[in-house]
VEXZA-978103 format. One record per residue: x, z, y of N, C-alpha, C, O in turn; chain; residue number from 1. Coordinates in pm, 1 decimal. Layout:
// residues N
[[X Z Y] [X Z Y] [X Z Y] [X Z Y] A NUM],
...
// end
This chain:
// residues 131
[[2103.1 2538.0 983.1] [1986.4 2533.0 1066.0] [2003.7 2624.0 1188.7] [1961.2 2595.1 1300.6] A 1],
[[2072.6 2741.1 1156.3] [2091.7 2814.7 1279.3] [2160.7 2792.0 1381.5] [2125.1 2819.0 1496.2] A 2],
[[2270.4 2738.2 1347.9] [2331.8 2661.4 1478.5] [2291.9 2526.1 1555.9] [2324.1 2495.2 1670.6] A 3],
[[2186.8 2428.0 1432.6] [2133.5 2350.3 1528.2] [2034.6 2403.9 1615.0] [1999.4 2337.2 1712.2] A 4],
[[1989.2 2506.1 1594.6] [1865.5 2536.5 1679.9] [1925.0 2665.3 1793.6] [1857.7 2727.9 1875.5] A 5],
[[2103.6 2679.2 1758.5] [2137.2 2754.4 1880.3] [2156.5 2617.3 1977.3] [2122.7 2611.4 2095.5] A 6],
[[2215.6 2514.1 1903.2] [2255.3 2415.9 1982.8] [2134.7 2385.5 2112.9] [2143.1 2369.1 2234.6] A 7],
[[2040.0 2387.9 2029.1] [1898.9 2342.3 2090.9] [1851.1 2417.7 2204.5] [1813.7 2377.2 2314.5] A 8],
[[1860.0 2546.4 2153.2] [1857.0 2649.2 2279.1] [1903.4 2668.3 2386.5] [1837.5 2694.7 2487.1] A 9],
[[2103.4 2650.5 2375.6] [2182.3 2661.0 2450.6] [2202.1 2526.8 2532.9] [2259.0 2517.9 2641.7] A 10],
[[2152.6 2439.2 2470.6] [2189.6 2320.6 2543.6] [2350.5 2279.0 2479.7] [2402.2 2170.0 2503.9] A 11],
[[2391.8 2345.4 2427.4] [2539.2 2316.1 2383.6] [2543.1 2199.6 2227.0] [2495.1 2218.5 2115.2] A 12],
[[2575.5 2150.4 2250.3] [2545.1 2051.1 2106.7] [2722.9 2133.6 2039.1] [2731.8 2160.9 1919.4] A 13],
[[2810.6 2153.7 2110.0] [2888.2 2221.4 1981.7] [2858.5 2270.1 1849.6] [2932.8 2235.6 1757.7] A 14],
[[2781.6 2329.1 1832.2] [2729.1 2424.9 1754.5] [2706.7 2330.9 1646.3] [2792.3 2309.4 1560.5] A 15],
[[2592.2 2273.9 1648.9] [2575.0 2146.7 1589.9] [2605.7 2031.0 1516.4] [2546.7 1975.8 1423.5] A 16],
[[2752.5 1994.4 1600.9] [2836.1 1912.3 1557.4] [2922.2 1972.7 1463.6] [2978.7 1904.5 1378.0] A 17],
[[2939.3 2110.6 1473.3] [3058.1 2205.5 1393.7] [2925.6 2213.2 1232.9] [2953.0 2162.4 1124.1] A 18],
[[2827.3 2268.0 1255.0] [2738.9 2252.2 1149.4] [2740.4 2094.8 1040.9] [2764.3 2065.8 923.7] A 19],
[[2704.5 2035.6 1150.7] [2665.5 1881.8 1084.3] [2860.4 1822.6 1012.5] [2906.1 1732.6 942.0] A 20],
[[2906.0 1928.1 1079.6] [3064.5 1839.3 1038.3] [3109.5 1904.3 885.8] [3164.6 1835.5 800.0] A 21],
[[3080.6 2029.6 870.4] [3128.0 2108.2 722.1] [3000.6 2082.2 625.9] [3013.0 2089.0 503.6] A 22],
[[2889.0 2054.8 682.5] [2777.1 2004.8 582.4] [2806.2 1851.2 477.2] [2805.0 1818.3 358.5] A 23],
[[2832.7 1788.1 622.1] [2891.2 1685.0 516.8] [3007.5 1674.2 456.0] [3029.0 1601.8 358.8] A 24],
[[3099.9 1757.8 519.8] [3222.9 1805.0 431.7] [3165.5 1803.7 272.1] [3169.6 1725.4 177.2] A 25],
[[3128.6 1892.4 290.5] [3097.4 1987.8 104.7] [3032.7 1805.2 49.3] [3069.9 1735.7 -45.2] A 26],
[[2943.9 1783.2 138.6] [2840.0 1661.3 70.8] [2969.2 1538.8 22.9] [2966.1 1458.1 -70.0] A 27],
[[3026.4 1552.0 77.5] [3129.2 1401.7 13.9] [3198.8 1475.0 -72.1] [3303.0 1421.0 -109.5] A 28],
[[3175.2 1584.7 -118.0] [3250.7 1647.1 -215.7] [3216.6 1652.3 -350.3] [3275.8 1705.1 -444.5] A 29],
[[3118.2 1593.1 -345.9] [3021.2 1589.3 -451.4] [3084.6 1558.4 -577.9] [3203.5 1526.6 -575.3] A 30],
[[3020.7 1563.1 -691.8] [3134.2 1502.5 -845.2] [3068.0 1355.7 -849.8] [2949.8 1321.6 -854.2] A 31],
[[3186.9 1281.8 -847.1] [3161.2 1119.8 -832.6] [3082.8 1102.3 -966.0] [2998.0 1014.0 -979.1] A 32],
[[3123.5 1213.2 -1089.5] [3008.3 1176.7 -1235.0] [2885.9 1163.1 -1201.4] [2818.2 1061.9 -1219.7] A 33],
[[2831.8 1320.6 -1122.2] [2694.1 1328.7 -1168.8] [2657.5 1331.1 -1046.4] [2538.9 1299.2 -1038.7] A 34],
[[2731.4 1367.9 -885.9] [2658.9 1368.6 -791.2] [2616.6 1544.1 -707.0] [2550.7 1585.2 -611.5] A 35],
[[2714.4 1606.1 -829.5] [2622.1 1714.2 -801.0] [2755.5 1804.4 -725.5] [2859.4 1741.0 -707.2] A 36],
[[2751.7 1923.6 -690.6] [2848.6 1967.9 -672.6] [2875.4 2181.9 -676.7] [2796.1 2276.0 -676.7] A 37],
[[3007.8 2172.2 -679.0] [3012.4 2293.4 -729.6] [2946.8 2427.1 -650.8] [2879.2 2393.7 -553.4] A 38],
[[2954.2 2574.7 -674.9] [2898.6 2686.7 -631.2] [3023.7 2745.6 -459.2] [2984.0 2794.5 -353.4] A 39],
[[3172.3 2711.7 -501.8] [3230.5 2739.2 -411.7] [3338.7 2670.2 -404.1] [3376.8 2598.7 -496.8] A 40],
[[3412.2 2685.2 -273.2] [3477.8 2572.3 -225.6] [3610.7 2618.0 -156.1] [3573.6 2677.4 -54.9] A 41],
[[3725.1 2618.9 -160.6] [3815.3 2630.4 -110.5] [3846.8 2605.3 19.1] [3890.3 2490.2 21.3] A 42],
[[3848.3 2663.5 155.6] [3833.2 2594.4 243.4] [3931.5 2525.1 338.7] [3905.6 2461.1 440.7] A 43],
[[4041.8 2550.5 286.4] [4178.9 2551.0 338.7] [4161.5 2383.1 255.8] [4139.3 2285.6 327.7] A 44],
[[4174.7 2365.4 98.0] [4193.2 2296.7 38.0] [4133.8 2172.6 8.5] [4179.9 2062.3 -21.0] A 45],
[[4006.5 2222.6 25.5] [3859.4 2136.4 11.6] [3856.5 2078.4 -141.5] [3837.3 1972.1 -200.6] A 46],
[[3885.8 2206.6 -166.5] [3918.2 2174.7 -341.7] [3769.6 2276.5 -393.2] [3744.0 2389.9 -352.7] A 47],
[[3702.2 2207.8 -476.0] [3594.1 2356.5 -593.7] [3681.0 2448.6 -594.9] [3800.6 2440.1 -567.2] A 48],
[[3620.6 2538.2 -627.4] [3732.5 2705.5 -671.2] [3643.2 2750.2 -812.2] [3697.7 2796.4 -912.4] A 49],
[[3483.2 2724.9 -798.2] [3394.4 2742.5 -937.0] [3322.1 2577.8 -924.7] [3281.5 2512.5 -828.6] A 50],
[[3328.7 2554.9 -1050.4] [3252.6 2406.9 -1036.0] [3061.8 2418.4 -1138.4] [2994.8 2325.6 -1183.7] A 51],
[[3034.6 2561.9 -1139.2] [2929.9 2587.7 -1206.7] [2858.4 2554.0 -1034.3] [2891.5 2575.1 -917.7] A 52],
[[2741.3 2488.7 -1110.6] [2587.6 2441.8 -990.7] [2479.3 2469.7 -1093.3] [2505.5 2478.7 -1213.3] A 53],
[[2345.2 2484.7 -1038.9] [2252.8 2498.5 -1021.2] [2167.8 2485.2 -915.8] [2177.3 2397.1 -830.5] A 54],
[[2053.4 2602.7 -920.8] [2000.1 2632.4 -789.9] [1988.3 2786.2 -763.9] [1879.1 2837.2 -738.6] A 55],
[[2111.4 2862.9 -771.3] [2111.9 3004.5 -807.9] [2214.8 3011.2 -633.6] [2215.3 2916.8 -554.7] A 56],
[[2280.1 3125.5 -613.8] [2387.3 3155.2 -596.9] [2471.8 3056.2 -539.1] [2524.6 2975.3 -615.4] A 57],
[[2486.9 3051.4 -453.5] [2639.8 2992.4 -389.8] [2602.8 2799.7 -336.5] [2665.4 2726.7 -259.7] A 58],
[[2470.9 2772.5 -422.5] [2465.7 2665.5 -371.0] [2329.5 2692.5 -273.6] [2346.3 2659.9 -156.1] A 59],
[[2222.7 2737.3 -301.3] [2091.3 2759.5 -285.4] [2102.8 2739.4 -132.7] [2033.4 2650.5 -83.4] A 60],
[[2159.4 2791.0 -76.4] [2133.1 2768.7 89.4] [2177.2 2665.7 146.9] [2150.0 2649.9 265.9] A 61],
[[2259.3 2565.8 74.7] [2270.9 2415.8 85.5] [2115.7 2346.3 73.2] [2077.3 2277.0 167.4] A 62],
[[2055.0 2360.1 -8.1] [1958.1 2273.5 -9.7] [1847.7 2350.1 26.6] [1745.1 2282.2 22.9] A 63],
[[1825.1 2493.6 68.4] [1746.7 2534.8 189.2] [1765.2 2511.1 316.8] [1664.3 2535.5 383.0] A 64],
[[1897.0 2455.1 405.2] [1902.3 2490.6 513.8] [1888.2 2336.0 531.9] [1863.3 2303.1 647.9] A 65],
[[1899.8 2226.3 434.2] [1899.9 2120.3 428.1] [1764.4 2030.9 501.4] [1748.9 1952.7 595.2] A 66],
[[1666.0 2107.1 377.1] [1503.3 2121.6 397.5] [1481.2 2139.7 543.7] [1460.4 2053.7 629.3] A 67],
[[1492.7 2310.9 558.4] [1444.0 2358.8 727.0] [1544.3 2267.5 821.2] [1507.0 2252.4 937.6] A 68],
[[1637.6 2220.7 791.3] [1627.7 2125.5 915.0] [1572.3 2054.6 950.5] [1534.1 2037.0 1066.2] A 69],
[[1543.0 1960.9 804.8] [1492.1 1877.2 867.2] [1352.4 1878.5 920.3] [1301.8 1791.7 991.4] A 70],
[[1288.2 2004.8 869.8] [1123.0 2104.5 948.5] [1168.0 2117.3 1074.2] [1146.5 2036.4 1164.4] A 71],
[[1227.6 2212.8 1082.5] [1244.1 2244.3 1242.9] [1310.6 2184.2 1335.2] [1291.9 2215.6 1452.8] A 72],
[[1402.6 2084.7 1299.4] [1495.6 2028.7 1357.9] [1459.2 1873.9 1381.7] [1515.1 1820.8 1477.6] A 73],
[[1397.6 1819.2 1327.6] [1401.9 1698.8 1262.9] [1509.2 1582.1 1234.4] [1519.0 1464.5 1269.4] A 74],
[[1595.9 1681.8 1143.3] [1698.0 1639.7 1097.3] [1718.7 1507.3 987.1] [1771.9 1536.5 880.0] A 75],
[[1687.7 1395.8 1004.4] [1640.0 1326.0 916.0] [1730.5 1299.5 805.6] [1687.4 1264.7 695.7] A 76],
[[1857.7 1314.8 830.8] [1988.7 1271.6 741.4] [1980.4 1412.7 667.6] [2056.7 1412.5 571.0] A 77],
[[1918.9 1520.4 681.0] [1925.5 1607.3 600.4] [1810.5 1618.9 541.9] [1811.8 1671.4 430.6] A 78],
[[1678.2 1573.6 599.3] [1589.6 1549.2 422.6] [1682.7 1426.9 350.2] [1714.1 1456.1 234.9] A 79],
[[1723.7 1318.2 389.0] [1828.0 1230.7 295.9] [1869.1 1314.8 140.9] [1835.4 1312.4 22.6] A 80],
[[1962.8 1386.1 230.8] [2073.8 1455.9 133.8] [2022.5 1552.2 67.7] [2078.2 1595.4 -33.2] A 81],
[[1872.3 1616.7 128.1] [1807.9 1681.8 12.0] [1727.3 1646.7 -55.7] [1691.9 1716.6 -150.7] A 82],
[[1666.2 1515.2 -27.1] [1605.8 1419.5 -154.1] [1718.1 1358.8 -244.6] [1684.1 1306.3 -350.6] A 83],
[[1838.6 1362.8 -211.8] [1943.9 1280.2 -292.9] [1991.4 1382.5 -390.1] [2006.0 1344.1 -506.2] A 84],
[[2027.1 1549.6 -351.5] [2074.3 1620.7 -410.4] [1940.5 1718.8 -490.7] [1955.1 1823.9 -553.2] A 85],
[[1866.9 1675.8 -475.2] [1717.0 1721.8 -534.3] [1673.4 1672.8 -657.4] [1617.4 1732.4 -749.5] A 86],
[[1728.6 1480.2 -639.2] [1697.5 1402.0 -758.0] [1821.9 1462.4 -848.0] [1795.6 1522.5 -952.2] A 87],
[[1941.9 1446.6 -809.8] [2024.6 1514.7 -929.1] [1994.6 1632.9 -978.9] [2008.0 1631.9 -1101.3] A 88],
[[1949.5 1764.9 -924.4] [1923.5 1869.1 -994.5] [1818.6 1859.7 -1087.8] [1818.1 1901.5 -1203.6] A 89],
[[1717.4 1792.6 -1017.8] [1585.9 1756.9 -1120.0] [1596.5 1670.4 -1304.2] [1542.7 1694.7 -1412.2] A 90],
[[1719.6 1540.6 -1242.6] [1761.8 1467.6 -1355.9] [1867.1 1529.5 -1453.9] [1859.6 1502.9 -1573.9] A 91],
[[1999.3 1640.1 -1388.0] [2080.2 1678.0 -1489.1] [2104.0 1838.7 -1539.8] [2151.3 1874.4 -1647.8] A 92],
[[2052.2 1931.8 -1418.2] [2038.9 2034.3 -1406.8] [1901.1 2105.4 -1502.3] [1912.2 2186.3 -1594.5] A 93],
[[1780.8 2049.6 -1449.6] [1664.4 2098.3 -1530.7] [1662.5 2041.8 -1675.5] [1657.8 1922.3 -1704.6] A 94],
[[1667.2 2156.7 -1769.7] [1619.8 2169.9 -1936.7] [1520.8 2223.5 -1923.2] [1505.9 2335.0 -1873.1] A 95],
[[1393.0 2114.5 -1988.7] [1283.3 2212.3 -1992.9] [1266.3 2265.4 -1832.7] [1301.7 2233.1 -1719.3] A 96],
[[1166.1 2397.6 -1921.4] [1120.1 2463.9 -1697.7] [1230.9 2531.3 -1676.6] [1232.0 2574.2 -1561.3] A 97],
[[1318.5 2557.8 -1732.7] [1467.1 2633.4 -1657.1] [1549.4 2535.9 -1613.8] [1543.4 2420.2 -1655.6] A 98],
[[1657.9 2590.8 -1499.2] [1780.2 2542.1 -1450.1] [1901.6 2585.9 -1468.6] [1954.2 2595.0 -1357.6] A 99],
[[1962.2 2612.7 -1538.1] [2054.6 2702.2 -1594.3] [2159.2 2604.1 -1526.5] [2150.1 2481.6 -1517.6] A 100],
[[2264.2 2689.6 -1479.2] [2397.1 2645.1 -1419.4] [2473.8 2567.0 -1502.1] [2514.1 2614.4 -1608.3] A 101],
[[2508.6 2419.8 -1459.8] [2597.8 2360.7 -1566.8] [2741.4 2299.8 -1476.4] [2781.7 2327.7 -1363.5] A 102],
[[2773.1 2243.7 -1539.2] [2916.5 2197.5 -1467.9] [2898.9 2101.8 -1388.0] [2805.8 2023.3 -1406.3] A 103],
[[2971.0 2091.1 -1300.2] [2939.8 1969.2 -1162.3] [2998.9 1833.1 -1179.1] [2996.8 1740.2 -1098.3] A 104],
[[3059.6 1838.3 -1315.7] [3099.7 1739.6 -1370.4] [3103.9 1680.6 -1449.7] [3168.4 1576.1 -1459.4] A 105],
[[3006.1 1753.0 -1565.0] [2921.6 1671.5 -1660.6] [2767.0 1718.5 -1671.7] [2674.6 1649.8 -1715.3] A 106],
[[2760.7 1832.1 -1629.5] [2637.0 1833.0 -1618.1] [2632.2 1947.5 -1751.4] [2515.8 1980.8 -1773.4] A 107],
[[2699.4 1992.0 -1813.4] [2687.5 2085.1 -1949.5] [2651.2 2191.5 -1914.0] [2648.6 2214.1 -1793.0] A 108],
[[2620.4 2268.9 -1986.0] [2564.1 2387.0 -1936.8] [2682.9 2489.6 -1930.5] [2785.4 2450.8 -1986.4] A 109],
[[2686.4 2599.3 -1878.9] [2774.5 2706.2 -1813.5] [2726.8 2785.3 -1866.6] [2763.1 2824.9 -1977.4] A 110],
[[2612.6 2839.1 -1788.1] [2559.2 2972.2 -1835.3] [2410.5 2955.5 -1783.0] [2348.6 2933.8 -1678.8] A 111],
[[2386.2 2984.0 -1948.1] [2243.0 2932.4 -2021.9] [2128.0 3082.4 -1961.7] [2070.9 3141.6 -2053.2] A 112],
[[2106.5 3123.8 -1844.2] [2044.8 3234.4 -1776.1] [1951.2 3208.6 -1678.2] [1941.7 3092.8 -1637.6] A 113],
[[1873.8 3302.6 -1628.6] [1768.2 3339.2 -1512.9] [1891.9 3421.7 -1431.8] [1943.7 3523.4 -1477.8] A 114],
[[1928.7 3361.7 -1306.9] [1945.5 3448.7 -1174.6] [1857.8 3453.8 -1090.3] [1794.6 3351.3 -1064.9] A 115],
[[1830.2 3572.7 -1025.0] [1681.7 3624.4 -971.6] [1724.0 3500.9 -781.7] [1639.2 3466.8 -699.2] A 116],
[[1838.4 3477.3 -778.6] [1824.2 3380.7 -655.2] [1754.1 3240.6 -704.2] [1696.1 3173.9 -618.6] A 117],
[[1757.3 3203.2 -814.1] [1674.6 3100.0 -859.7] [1519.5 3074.6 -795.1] [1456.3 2971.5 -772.1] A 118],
[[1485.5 3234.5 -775.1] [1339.0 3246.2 -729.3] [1300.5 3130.0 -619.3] [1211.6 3046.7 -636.9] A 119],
[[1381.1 3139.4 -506.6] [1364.3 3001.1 -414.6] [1330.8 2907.2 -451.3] [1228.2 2861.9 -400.5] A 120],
[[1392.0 2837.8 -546.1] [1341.1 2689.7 -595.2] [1194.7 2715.6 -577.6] [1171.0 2729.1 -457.6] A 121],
[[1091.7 2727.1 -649.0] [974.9 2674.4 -621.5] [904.6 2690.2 -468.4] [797.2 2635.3 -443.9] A 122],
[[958.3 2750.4 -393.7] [915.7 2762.3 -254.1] [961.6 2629.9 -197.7] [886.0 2544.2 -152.0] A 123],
[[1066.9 2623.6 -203.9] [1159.9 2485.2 -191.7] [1093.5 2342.6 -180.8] [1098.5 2259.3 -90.3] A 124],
[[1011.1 2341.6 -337.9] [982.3 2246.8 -402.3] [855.8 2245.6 -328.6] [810.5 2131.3 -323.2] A 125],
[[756.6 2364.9 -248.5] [625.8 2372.3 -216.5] [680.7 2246.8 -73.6] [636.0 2132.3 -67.3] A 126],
[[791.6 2310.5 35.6] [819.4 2268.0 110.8] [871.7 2064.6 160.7] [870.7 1987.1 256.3] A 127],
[[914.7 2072.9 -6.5] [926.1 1929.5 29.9] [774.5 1840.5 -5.3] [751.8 1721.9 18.4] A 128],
[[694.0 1930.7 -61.8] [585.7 1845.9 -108.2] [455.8 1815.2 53.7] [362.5 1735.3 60.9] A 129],
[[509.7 1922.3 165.2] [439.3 1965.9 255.1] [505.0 1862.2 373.8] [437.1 1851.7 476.0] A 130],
[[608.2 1799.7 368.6] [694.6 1716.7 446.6] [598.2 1573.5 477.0] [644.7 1480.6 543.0] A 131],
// end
Protein backbone atom coordinates (compact mmCIF):
# COMPACT_ATOMS: atom_id res chain seq x y z
CA UNK A 1 0.00 0.00 0.00
CA UNK A 2 2.81 2.29 0.65
CA UNK A 3 4.31 2.42 -2.49
CA UNK A 4 1.08 2.62 -4.34
CA UNK A 5 0.21 5.67 -2.63
CA UNK A 6 4.01 6.93 -3.06
CA UNK A 7 3.30 6.14 -6.64
CA UNK A 8 0.21 8.32 -6.34
CA UNK A 9 1.91 11.11 -4.80
CA UNK A 10 4.95 11.20 -6.87
CA UNK A 11 3.32 10.80 -9.97
CA UNK A 12 5.83 7.95 -10.57
CA UNK A 13 3.89 4.70 -11.20
CA UNK A 14 7.38 2.77 -10.62
CA UNK A 15 6.77 2.23 -7.28
CA UNK A 16 3.67 0.57 -7.95
CA UNK A 17 4.44 -1.62 -10.61
CA UNK A 18 7.54 -2.94 -8.41
CA UNK A 19 4.74 -3.47 -5.55
CA UNK A 20 1.98 -4.96 -7.75
CA UNK A 21 4.90 -7.19 -9.42
CA UNK A 22 6.29 -9.20 -6.00
CA UNK A 23 2.60 -9.22 -4.69
CA UNK A 24 1.64 -11.35 -7.25
CA UNK A 25 4.84 -13.07 -7.21
CA UNK A 26 4.19 -14.65 -3.65
CA UNK A 27 0.24 -14.94 -4.95
CA UNK A 28 1.06 -17.54 -7.78
CA UNK A 29 2.95 -19.15 -5.22
CA UNK A 30 0.32 -20.34 -3.55
CA UNK A 31 0.00 -24.42 -2.65
CA UNK A 32 -1.86 -25.73 -5.74
CA UNK A 33 -3.56 -28.25 -2.65
CA UNK A 34 -5.15 -25.84 -0.58
CA UNK A 35 -4.49 -22.39 -2.07
CA UNK A 36 -2.91 -21.14 0.77
CA UNK A 37 0.57 -20.17 1.15
CA UNK A 38 3.58 -20.24 3.28
CA UNK A 39 5.00 -17.60 6.23
CA UNK A 40 8.41 -17.00 4.20
CA UNK A 41 9.86 -17.06 1.00
CA UNK A 42 13.15 -17.34 -0.48
CA UNK A 43 13.78 -14.57 -2.63
CA UNK A 44 16.53 -15.40 -4.82
CA UNK A 45 14.67 -18.84 -5.28
CA UNK A 46 11.03 -18.18 -5.05
CA UNK A 47 11.04 -21.26 -3.19
CA UNK A 48 8.92 -21.38 0.77
CA UNK A 49 11.81 -21.43 3.28
CA UNK A 50 8.76 -22.09 6.26
CA UNK A 51 5.57 -23.45 4.76
CA UNK A 52 3.61 -22.89 8.29
CA UNK A 53 0.44 -20.12 7.43
CA UNK A 54 -2.03 -18.75 9.34
CA UNK A 55 -2.91 -15.28 10.18
CA UNK A 56 0.01 -14.64 12.67
CA UNK A 57 3.49 -13.54 11.66
CA UNK A 58 5.04 -13.43 8.36
CA UNK A 59 1.87 -13.64 6.45
CA UNK A 60 -0.50 -11.01 8.21
CA UNK A 61 0.61 -8.01 6.21
CA UNK A 62 -0.21 -9.83 2.99
CA UNK A 63 -3.72 -9.78 3.62
CA UNK A 64 -3.62 -6.32 5.44
CA UNK A 65 -1.98 -4.41 2.83
CA UNK A 66 -4.19 -6.38 0.45
CA UNK A 67 -7.47 -4.94 2.18
CA UNK A 68 -6.02 -1.12 2.55
CA UNK A 69 -5.45 -1.12 -0.92
CA UNK A 70 -8.00 -1.78 -2.04
CA UNK A 71 -9.60 1.25 0.74
CA UNK A 72 -7.28 3.67 -0.17
CA UNK A 73 -6.20 2.83 -3.40
CA UNK A 74 -8.96 1.32 -5.06
CA UNK A 75 -7.19 -1.54 -5.84
CA UNK A 76 -9.74 -3.87 -7.08
CA UNK A 77 -7.54 -7.01 -7.98
CA UNK A 78 -6.47 -6.78 -4.45
CA UNK A 79 -9.87 -7.04 -2.66
CA UNK A 80 -9.92 -10.20 -5.39
CA UNK A 81 -7.00 -11.84 -3.81
CA UNK A 82 -8.15 -10.96 -0.41
CA UNK A 83 -11.56 -12.38 -0.77
CA UNK A 84 -9.84 -15.46 -2.46
CA UNK A 85 -7.13 -15.85 0.22
CA UNK A 86 -9.72 -15.01 3.04
CA UNK A 87 -12.07 -17.89 1.82
CA UNK A 88 -9.11 -20.34 2.26
CA UNK A 89 -8.11 -19.25 5.70
CA UNK A 90 -11.72 -19.25 6.82
CA UNK A 91 -12.33 -22.95 5.12
CA UNK A 92 -8.84 -24.72 6.15
CA UNK A 93 -7.06 -22.64 8.61
CA UNK A 94 -9.99 -21.86 11.21
CA UNK A 95 -10.74 -24.83 14.01
CA UNK A 96 -13.35 -23.72 15.95
CA UNK A 97 -12.73 -19.70 17.01
CA UNK A 98 -8.90 -20.26 16.72
CA UNK A 99 -6.46 -20.18 13.73
CA UNK A 100 -3.62 -22.01 14.60
CA UNK A 101 -0.82 -22.21 11.92
CA UNK A 102 -1.03 -25.26 9.71
CA UNK A 103 0.86 -26.35 6.70
CA UNK A 104 0.38 -24.66 3.30
CA UNK A 105 0.02 -27.87 1.98
CA UNK A 106 -2.36 -29.77 3.65
CA UNK A 107 -3.71 -27.65 5.79
CA UNK A 108 -2.55 -29.79 9.20
CA UNK A 109 -1.87 -28.13 11.93
CA UNK A 110 1.83 -26.91 12.91
CA UNK A 111 1.50 -25.27 15.90
CA UNK A 112 -1.65 -25.62 17.80
CA UNK A 113 -1.13 -21.69 19.64
CA UNK A 114 -2.30 -17.95 20.19
CA UNK A 115 0.40 -15.50 18.59
CA UNK A 116 -0.39 -12.07 19.94
CA UNK A 117 0.04 -10.86 15.90
CA UNK A 118 -3.12 -12.88 15.39
CA UNK A 119 -4.79 -9.86 17.17
CA UNK A 120 -5.33 -8.16 13.59
CA UNK A 121 -7.58 -10.64 12.23
CA UNK A 122 -10.69 -9.34 13.69
CA UNK A 123 -9.98 -5.71 12.72
CA UNK A 124 -9.40 -7.17 9.32
CA UNK A 125 -12.56 -8.99 9.28
CA UNK A 126 -14.41 -5.48 10.70
CA UNK A 127 -12.78 -3.92 7.47
CA UNK A 128 -13.93 -6.20 4.87
CA UNK A 129 -17.42 -6.19 6.29
CA UNK A 130 -17.25 -2.11 5.93
CA UNK A 131 -16.18 -2.44 2.04
Amino acid sequence: MEFGMLSKLTGDKRFMRAAKKATKGLLKRASKQTGLMGSHIDVDTGRWVYMDTGVAGGIDSLFEYLMKSYLVLGEEWCLREFERGYSQIMAKVKKGPWYPDVHMSNAEIMFPYYRSLQSFWPGLQVLLCSK
